[in-house]
Structure formats: C-alpha cells, structure tokens
DSSP file (Angstrom, degrees, kcal/mol; ACC not computed):
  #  RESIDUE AA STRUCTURE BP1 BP2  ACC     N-H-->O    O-->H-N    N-H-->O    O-->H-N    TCO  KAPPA ALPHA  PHI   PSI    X-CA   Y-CA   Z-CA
    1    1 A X              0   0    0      0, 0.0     2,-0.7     0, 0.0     0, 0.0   0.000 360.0 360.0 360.0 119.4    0.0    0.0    0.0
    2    2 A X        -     0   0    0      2,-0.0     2,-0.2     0, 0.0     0, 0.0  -0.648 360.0-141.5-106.9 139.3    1.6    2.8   -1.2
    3    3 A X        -     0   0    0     -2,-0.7     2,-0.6     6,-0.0     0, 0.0  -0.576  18.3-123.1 -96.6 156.9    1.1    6.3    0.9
    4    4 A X    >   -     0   0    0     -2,-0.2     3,-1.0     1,-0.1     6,-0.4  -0.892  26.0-147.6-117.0 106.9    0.7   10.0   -0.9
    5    5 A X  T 3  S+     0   0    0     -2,-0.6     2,-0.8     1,-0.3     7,-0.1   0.864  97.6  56.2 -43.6 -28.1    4.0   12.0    1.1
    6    6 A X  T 3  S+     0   0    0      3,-0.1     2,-0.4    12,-0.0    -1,-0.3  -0.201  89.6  98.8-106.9  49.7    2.0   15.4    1.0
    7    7 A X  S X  S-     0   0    0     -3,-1.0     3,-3.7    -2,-0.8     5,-0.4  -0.953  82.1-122.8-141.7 132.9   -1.0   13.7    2.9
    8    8 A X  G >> S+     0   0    0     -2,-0.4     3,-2.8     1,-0.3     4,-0.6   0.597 107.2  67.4 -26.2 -56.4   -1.3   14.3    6.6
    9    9 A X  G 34 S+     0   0    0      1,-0.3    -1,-0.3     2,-0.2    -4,-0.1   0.762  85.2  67.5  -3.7 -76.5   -1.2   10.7    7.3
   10   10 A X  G <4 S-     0   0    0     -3,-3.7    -1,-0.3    -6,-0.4    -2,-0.2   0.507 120.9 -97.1 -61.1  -8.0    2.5   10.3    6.1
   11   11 A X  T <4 S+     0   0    0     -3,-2.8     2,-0.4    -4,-0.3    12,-0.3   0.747  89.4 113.5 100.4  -3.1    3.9   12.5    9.3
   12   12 A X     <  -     0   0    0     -4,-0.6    -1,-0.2    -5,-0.4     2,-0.2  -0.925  66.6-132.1-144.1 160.9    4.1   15.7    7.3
   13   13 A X     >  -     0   0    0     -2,-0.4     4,-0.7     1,-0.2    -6,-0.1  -0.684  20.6-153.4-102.8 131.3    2.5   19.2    7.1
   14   14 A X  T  4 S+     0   0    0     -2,-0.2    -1,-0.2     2,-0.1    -8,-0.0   0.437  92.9  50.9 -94.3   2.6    1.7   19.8    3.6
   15   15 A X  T  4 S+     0   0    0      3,-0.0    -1,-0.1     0, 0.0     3,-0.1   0.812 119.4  35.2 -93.9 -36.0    1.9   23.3    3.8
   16   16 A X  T  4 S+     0   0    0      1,-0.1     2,-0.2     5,-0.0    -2,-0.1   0.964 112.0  19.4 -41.8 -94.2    5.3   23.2    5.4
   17   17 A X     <  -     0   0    0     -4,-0.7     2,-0.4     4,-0.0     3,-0.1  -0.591  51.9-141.0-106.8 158.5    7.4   20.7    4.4
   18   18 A X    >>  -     0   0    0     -2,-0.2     3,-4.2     1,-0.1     4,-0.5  -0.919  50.2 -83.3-109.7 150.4    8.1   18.3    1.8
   19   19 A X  G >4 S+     0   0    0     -2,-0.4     2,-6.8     1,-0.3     3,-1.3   0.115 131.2  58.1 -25.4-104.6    9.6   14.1    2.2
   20   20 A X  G 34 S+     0   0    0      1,-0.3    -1,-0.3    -3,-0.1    -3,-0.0   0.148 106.0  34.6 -30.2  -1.8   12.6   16.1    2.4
   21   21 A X  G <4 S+     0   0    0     -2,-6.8    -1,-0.3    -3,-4.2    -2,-0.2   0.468  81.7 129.5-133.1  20.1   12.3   18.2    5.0
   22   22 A X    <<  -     0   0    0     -3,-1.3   -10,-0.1    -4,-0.5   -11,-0.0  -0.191  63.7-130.3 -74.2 163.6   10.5   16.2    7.2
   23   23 A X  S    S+     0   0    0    -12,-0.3     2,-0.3     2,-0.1    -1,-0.1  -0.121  76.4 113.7-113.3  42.7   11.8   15.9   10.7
   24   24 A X  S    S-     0   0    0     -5,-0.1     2,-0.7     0, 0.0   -13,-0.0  -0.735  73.4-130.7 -68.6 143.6   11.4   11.9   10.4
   25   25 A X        -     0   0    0     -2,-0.3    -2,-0.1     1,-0.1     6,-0.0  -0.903  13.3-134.1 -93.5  94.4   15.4   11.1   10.5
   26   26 A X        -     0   0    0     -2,-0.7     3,-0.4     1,-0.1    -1,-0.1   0.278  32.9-106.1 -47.3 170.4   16.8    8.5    7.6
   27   27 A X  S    S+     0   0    0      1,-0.2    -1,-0.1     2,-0.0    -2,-0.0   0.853 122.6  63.6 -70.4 -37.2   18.9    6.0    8.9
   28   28 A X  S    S+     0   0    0      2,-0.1    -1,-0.2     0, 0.0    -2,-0.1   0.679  79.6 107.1 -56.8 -28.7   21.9    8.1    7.2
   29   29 A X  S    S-     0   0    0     -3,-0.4     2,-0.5     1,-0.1    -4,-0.0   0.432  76.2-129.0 -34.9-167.8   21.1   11.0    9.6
   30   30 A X        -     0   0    0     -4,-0.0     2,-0.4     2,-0.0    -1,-0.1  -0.930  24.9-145.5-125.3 153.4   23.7   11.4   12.3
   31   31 A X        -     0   0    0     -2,-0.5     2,-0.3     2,-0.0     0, 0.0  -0.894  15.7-121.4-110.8 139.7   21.9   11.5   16.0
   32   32 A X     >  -     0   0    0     -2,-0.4     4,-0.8     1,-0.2     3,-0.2  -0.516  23.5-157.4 -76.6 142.6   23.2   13.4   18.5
   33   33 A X  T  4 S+     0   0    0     -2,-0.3    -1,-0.2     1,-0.2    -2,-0.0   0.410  85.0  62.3-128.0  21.2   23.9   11.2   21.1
   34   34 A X  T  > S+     0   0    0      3,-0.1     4,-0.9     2,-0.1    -1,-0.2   0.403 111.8  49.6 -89.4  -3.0   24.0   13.2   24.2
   35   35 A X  H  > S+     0   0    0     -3,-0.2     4,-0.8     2,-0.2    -2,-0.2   0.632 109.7  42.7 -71.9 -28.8   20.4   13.8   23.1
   36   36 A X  H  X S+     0   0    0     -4,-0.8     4,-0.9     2,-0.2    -3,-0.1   0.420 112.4  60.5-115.7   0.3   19.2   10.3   22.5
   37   37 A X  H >> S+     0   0    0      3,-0.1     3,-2.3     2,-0.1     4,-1.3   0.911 110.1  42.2 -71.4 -77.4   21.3    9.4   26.0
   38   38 A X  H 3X S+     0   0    0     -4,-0.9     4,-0.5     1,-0.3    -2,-0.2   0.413 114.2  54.0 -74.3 -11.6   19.0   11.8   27.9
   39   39 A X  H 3X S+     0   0    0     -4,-0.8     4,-0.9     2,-0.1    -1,-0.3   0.842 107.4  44.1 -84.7 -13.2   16.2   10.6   26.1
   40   40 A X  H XX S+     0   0    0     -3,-2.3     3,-3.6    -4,-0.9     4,-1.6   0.996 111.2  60.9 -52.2 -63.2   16.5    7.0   26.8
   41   41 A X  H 3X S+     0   0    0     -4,-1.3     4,-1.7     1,-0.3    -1,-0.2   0.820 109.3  37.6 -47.9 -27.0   17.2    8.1   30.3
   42   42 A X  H 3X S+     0   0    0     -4,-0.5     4,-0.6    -5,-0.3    -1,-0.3   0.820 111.1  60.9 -87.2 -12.9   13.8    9.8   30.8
   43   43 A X  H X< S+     0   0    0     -3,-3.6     3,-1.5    -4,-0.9     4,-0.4   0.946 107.0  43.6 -72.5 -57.0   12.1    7.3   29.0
   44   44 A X  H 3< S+     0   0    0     -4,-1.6    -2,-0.2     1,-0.2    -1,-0.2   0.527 101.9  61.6 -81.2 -12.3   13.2    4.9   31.4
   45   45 A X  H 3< S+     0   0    0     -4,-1.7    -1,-0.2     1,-0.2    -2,-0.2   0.693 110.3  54.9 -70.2 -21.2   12.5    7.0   35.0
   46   46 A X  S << S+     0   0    0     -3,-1.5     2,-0.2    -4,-0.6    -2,-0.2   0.628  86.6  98.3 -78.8 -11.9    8.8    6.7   33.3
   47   47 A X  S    S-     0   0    0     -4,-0.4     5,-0.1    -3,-0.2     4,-0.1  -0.448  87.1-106.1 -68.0 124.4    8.9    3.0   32.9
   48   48 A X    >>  -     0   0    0     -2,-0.2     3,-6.9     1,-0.1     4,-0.6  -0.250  37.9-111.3 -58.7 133.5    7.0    1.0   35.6
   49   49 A X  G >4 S+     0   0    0      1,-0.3     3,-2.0     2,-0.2    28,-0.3   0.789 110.3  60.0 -44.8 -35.0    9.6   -0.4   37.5
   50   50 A X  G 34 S+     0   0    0      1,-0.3    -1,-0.3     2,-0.1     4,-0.1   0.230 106.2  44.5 -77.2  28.3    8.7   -4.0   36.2
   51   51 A X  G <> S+     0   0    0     -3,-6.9     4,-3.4    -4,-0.1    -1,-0.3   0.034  79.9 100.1-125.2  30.8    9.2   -3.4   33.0
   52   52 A X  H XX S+     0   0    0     -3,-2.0     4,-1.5    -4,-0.6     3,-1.0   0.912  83.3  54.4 -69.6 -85.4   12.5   -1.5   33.1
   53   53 A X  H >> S+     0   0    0     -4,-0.3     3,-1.9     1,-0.3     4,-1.3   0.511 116.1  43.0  -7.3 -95.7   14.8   -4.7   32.1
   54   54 A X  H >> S+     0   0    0      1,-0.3     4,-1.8     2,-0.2     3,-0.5   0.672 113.6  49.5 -25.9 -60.7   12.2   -5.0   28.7
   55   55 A X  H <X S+     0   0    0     -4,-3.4     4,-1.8    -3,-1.0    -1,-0.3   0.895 115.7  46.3 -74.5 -37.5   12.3   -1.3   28.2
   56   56 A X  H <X S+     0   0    0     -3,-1.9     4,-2.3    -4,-1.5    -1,-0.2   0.866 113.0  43.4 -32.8 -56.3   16.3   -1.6   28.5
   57   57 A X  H <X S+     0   0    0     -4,-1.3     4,-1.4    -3,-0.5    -2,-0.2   0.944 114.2  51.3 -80.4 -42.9   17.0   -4.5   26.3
   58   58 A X  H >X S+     0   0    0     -4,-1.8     3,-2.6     2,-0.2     4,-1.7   0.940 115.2  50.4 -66.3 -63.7   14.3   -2.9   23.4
   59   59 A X  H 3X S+     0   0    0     -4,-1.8     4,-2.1     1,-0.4     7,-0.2   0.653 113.2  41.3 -16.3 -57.6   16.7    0.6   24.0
   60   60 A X  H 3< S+     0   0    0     -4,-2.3    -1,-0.4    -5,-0.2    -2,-0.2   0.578 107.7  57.4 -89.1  -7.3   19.9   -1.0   23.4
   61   61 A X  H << S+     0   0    0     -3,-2.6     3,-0.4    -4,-1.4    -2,-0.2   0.884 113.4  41.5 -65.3 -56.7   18.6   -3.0   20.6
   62   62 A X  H  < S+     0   0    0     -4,-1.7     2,-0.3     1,-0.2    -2,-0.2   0.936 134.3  27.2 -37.4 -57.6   17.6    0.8   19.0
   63   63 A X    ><  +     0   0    0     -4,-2.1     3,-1.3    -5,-0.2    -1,-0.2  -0.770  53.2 175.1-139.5  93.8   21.2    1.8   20.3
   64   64 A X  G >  S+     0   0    0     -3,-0.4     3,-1.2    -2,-0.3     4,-0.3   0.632  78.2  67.8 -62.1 -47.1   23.6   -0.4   20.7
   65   65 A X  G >  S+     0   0    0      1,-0.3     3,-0.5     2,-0.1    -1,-0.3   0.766  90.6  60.9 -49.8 -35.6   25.8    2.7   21.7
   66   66 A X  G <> S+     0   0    0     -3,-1.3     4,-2.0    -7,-0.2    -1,-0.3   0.373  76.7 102.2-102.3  15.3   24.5    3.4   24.3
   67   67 A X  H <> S+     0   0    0     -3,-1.2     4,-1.5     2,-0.2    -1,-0.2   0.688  78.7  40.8  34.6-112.7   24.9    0.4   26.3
   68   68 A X  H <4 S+     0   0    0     -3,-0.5    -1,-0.2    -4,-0.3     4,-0.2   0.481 111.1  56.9 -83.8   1.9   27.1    0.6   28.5
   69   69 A X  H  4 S+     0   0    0      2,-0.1     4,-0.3    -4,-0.1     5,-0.2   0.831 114.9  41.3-104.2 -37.8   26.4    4.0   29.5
   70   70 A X  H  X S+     0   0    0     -4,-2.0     4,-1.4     3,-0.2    -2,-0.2   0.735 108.1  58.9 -74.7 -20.5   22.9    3.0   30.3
   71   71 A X  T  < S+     0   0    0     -4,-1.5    -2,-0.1     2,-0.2     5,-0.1   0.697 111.5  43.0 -70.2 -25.8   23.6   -0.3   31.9
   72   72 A X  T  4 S+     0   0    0     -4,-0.2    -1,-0.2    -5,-0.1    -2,-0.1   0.708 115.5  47.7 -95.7 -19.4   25.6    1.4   34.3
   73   73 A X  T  4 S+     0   0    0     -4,-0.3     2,-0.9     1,-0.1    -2,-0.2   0.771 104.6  65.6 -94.8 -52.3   23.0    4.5   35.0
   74   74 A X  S  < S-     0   0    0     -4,-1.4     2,-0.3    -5,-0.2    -1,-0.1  -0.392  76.7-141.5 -87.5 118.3   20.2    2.5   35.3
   75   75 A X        -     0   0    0     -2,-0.9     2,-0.3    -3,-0.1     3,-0.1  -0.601  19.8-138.5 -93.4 141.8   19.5   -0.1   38.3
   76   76 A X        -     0   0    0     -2,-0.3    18,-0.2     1,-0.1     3,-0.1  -0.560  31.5 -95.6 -87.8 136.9   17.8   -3.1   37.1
   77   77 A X        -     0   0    0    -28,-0.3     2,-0.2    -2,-0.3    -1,-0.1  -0.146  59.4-103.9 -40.2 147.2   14.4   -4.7   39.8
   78   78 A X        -     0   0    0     -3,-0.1     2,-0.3    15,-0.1    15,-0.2  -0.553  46.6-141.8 -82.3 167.6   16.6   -7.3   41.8
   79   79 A X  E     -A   92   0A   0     13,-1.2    13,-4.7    -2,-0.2     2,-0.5  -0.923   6.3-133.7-124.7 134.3   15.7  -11.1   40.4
   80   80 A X  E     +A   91   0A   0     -2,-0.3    11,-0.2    11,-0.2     9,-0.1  -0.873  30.6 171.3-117.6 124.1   15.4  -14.6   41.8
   81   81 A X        -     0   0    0      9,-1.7     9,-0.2    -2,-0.5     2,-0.2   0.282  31.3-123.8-108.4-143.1   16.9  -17.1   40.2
   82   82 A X        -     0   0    0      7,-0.2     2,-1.8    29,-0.1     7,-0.3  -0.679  11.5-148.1-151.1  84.3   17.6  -20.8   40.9
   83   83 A X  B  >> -B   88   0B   0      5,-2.4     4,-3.8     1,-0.2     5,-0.5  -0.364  17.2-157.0 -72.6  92.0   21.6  -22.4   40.9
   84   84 A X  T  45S+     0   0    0     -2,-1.8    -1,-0.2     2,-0.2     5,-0.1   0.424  81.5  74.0 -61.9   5.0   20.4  -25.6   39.6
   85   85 A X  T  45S+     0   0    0      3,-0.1    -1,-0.2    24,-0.1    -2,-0.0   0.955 117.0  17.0 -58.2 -87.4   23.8  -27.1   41.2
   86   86 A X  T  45S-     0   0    0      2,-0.1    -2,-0.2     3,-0.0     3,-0.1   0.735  98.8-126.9 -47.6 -49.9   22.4  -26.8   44.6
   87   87 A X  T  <5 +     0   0    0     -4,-3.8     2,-0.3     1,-0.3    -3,-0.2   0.908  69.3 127.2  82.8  43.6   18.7  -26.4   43.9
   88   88 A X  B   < -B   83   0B   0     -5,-0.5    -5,-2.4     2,-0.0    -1,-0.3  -0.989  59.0-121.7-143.3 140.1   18.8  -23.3   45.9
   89   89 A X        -     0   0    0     -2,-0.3     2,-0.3    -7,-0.3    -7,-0.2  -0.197  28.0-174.2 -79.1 172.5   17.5  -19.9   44.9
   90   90 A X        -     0   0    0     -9,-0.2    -9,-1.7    14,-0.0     2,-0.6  -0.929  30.3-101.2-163.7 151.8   19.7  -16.6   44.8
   91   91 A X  E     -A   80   0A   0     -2,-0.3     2,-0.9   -11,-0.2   -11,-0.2  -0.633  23.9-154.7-109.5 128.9   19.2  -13.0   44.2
   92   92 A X  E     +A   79   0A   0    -13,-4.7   -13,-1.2    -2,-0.6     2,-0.2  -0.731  33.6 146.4-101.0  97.3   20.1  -11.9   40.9
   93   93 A X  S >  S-     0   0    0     -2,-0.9     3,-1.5   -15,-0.2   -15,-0.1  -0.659  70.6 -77.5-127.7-178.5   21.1   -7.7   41.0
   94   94 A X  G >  S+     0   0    0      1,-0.2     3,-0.8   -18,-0.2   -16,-0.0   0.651 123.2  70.0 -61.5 -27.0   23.6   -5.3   39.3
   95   95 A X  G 3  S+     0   0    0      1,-0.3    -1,-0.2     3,-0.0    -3,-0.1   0.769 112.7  22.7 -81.3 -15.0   26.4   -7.0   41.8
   96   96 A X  G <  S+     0   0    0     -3,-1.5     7,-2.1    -5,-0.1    -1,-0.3  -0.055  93.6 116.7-111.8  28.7   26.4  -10.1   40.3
   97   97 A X  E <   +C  102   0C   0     -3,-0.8     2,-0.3     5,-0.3     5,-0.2  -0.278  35.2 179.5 -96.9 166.2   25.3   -9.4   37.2
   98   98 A X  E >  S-C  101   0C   0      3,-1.0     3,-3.3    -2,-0.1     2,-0.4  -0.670  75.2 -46.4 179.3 119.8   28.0  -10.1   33.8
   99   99 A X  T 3  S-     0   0    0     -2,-0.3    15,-0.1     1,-0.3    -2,-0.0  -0.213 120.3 -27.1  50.6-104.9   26.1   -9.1   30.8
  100  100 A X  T 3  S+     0   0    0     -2,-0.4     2,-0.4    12,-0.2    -1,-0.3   0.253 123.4  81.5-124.8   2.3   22.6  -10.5   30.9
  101  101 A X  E <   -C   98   0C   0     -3,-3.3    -3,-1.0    11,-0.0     2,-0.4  -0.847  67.8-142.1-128.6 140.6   23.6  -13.8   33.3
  102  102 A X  E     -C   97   0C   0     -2,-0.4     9,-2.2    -5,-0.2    -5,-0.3  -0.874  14.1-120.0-103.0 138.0   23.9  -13.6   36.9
  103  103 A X  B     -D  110   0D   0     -7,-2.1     2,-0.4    -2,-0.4     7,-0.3  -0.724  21.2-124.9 -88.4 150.2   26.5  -15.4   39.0
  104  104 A X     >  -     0   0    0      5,-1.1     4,-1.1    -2,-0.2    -1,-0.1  -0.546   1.8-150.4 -53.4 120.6   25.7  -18.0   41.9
  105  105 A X  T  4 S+     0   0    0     -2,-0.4    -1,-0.1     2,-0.1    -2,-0.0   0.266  92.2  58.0 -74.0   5.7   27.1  -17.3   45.1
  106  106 A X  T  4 S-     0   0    0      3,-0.2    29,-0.1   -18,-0.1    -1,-0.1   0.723 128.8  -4.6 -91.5 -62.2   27.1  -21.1   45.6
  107  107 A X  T  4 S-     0   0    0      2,-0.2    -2,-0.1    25,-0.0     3,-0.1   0.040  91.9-111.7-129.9  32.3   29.0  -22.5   43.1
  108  108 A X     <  +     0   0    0     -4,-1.1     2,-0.4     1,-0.1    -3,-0.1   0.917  67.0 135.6  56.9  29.8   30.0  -19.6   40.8
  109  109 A X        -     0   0    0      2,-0.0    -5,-1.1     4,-0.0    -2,-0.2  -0.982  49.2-123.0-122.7 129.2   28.1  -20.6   37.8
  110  110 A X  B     -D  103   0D   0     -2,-0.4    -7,-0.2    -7,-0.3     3,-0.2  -0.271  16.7-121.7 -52.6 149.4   26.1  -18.2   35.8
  111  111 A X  S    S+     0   0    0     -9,-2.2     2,-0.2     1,-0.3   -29,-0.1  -0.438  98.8  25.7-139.1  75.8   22.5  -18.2   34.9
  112  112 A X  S    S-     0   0    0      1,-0.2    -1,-0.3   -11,-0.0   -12,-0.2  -0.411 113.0 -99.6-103.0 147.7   21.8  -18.2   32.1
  113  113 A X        -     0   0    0     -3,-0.2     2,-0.2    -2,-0.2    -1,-0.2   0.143  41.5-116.1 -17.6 145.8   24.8  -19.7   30.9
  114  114 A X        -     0   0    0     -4,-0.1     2,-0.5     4,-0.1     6,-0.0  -0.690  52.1 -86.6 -89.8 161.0   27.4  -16.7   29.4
  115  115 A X    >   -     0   0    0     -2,-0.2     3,-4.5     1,-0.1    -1,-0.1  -0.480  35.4-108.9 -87.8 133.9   27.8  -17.4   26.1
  116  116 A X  T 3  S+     0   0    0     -2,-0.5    -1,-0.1     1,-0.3    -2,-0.1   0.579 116.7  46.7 -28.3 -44.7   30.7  -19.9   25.2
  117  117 A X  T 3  S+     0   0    0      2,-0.0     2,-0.4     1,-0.0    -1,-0.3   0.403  95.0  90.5 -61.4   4.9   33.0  -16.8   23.6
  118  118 A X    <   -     0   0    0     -3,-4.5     2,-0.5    -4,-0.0    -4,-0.1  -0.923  66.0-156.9-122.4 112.0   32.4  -14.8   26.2
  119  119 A X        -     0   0    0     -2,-0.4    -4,-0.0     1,-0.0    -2,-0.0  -0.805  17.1-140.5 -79.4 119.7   35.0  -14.7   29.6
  120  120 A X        -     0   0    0     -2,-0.5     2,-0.7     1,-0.1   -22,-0.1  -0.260  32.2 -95.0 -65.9 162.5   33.5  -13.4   32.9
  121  121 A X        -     0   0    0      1,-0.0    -1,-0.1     0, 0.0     0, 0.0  -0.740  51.4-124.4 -85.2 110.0   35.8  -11.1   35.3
  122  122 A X        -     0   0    0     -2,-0.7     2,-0.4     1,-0.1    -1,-0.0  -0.169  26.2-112.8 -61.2 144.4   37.0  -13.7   37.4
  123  123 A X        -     0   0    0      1,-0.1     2,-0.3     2,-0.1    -1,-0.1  -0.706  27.4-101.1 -92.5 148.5   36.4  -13.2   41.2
  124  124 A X    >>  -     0   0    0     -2,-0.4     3,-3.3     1,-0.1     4,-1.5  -0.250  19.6-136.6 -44.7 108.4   38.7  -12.7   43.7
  125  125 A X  H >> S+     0   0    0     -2,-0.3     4,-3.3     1,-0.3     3,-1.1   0.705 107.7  51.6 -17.4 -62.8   39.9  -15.4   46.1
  126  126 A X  H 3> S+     0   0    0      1,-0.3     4,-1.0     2,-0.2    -1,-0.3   0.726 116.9  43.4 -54.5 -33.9   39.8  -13.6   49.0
  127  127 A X  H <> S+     0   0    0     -3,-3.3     4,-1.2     2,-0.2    -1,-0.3   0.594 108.9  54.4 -76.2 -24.5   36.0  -12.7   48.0
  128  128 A X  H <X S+     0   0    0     -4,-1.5     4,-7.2    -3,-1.1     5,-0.3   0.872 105.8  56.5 -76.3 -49.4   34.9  -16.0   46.8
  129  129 A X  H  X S+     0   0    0     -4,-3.3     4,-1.6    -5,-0.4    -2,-0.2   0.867 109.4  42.8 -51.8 -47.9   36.2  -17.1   50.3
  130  130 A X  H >X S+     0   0    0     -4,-1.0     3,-3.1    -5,-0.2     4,-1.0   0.929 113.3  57.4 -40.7 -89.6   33.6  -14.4   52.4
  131  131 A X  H 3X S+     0   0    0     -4,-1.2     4,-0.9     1,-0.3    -2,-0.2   0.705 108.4  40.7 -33.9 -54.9   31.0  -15.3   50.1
  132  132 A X  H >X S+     0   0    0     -4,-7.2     3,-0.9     1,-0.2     4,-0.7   0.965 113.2  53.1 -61.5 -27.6   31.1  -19.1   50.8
  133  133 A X  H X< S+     0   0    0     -3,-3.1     3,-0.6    -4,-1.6    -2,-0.3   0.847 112.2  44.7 -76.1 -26.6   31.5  -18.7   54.3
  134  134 A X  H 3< S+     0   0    0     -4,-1.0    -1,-0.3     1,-0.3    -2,-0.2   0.444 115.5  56.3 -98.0  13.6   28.2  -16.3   54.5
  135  135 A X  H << S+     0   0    0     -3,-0.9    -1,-0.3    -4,-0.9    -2,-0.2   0.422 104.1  39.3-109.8  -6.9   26.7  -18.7   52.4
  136  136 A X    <<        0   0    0     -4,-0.7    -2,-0.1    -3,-0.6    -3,-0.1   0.185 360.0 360.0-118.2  23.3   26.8  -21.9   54.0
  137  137 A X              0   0    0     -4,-0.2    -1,-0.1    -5,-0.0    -3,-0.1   0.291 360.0 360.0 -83.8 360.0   26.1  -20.3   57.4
C-alpha cells in the first residue's frame, strides 16, 4: 500500500514541508547522542519499575551505543533465580550481574549460561572465600 508524502497521514504538514524536510530522521542522519542518552534516560524514569529490564534490552537493541552508559546508569528490579547445582535460589542484582547472566554465590556458575565466547571477570579469592562462608552459614 503505497502512501501520498504530501497527505497528513504520512507525518508531514503539507503546507510546510516536503519528504525532504520532514523531521522523520533517515537511517543516514547522524543522531546526537547526548540527546538520544537523555532521552533513553527519561524514557526509562517513566517505565514501571517492572518493565524497566524489557524497556532496556528494546533501547539497546535501537542503540547499541548506548549500552554501557545506560547499563551502568540505570538499576535493574533485583531477580530470583535458581543455581540448579544446589537447587537453591539466589538473588540476581547489578552486583552479580555479567552481561545478561547472573553469578551463583554457591557455586560460581552463571544463569543463564554466558555465552561460550564470552570470559566473565574472574572473582577474587579472597571474595569468593567471604561469600562461601556467608553462604553456607
């Protein structure tokens, strides 16, 4: 179905502008991207908190750039997951978090699995060592 540019419908003032001057943005455009950070960001103080995660991953799917800059500004609802080692549940937040998989505090396995190319930041002995002891208390 093909659409008439100069008809209201199509997103443009026919008195105004023409396809060309429309303030739709081509993919060729370039976006300012200290604009389209602060609008993710406002977008996302409006999100109900249980759907922040969804509104995130659709956001960084749009803009891929902006990532890490949102992953790190924005805290995700905490999660409870299941370390199917143990058969014991675990809180999944931003401290354990690597990418989209969370690590067990029992036995140091992510869930869901990280993907086979992918190396986690290895934890610290000394830290792994707390963590079992306040976990098998």
């Amino acid at each position: 179905m093909d659409m008439d540019p100069s008809t209201p419908s199509a997103g443009l003032n026919p008195e105004t502008e023409s396809p060309a001057e429309s303030s739709v943005q081509s993919p060729e455009t370039p976006v300012d991207m200290g604009k389209a950070y602060a609008a993710a960001i406002d977008l996302l103080r409006r999100v109900p908190t249980a759907k922040v995660s969804h509104a995130l991953a659709l956001i960084n799917r749009l803009a891929p750039e902006l990532t890490e800059d949102l992953m790190a500004e924005v805290d995700q609802p905490l999660k409870v997951l299941t370390d199917t080692q143990v058969d014991k549940p675990f809180i999944g937040c931003d401290m354990n978090r690597d990418g989209d998989s969370y690590r067990s505090p029992y036995t140091s396995q992510f869930y869901p699995p990280l993907p086979e190319d992918y190396e986690a930041e290895p934890v610290l002995p000394f830290c792994r060592a707390i963590e079992e002891e306040g976990n098998h208390k």
